[in-house]
C-alpha positions as CSV (number, residue, x, y, z in Angstrom):
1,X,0.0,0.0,0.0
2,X,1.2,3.3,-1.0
3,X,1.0,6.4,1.4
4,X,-0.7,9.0,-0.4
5,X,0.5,12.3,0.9
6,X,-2.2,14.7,0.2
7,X,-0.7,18.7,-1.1
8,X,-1.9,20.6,1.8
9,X,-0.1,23.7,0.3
10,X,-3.6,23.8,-1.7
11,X,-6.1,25.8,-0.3
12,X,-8.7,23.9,-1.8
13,X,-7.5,20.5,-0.5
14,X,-10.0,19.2,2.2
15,X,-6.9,17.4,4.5
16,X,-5.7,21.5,4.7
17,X,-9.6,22.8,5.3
18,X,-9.4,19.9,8.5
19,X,-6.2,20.7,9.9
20,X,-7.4,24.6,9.9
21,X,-10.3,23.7,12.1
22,X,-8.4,21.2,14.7
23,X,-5.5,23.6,14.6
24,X,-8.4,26.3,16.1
25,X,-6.5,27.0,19.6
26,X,-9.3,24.8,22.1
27,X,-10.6,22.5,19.9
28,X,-8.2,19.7,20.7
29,X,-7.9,20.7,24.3
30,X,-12.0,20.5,24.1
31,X,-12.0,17.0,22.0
32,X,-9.7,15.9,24.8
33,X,-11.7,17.0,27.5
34,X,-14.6,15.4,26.1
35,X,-13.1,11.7,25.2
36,X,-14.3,11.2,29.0
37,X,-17.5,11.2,27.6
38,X,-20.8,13.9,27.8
39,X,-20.0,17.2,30.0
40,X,-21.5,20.4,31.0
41,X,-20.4,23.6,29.8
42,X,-19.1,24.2,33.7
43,X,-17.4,21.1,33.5
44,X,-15.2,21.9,30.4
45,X,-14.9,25.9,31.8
46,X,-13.4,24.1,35.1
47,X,-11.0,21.7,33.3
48,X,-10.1,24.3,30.7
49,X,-8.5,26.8,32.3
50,X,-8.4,30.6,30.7
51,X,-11.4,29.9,28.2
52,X,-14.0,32.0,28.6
53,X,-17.9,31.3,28.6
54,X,-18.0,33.6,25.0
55,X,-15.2,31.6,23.5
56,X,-16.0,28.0,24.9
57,X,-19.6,28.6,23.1
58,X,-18.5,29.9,20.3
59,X,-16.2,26.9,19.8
60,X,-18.6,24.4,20.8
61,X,-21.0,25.7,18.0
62,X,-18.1,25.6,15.6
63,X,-17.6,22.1,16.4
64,X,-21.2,21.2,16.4
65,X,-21.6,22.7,13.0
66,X,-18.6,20.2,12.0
67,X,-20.3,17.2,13.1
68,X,-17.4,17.0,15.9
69,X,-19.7,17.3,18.6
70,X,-23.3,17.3,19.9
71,X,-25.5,19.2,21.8
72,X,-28.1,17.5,24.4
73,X,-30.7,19.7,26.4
74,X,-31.4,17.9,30.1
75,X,-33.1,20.4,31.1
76,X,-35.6,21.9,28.9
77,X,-37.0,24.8,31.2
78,X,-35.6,27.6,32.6
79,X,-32.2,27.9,33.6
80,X,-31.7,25.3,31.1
81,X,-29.7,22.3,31.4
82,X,-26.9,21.3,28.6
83,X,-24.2,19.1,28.0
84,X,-22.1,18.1,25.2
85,X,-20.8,14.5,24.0
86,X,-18.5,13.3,21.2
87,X,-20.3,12.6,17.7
88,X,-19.0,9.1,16.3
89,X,-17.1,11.4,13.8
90,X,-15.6,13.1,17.4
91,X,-15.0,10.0,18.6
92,X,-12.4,8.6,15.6
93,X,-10.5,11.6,16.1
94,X,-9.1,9.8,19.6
95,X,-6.3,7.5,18.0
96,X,-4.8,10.2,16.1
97,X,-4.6,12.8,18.9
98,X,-3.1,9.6,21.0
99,X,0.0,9.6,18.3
100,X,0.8,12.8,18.7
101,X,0.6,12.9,22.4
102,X,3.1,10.4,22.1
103,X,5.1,11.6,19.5
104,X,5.8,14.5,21.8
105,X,6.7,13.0,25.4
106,X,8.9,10.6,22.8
107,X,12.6,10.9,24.3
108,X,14.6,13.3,21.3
């Protein structure tokens, strides 16, 4: 089998378009966060230090728009109750993160 080595130079390849979104400065910390399964906004505030309540929903929109994550309402009436969970798309997104975590702690 041959590695195909897509040209992410291209702004119009899709491999490029996905790195652009992960590389988005919580979204990996967030996909970690959530691997432990479904969470509360002030759950991922509390283990996410420095991210504020703007940016955390803006990002978890972002990532629900991708198909990264979903959105689940426990509580339907006021103050409402909410907590996000992994899509299966989310989900496959584990093993690869895992190389890279170690790839880094790898001795040089």
């Amino acid at each position: 089998m041959t590695l195909v080595i897509p040209d992410v130079l291209e702004e119009s390849c899709t491999t490029r378009q996905a790195l652009e979104r992960l590389a988005a400065k919580w979204r990996v910390l967030l996909i970690y966060a959530l691997l432990d399964g479904p969470q509360r906004p002030a759950a991922l505030r509390r283990r996410l230090p420095g991210i504020t309540q703007k940016v955390l929903t803006e990002t978890l929109r972002g990532m629900q728009s991708d198909g990264l994550v979903e959105r689940r309402v426990l509580k339907e009436e006021p103050p409402q109750h909410v907590e996000y969970a992994l899509t299966s798309l989310g989900l496959t997104l584990e093993e690869p993160l895992a190389a890279i975590c170690a790839w880094a702690i790898r001795p040089a």
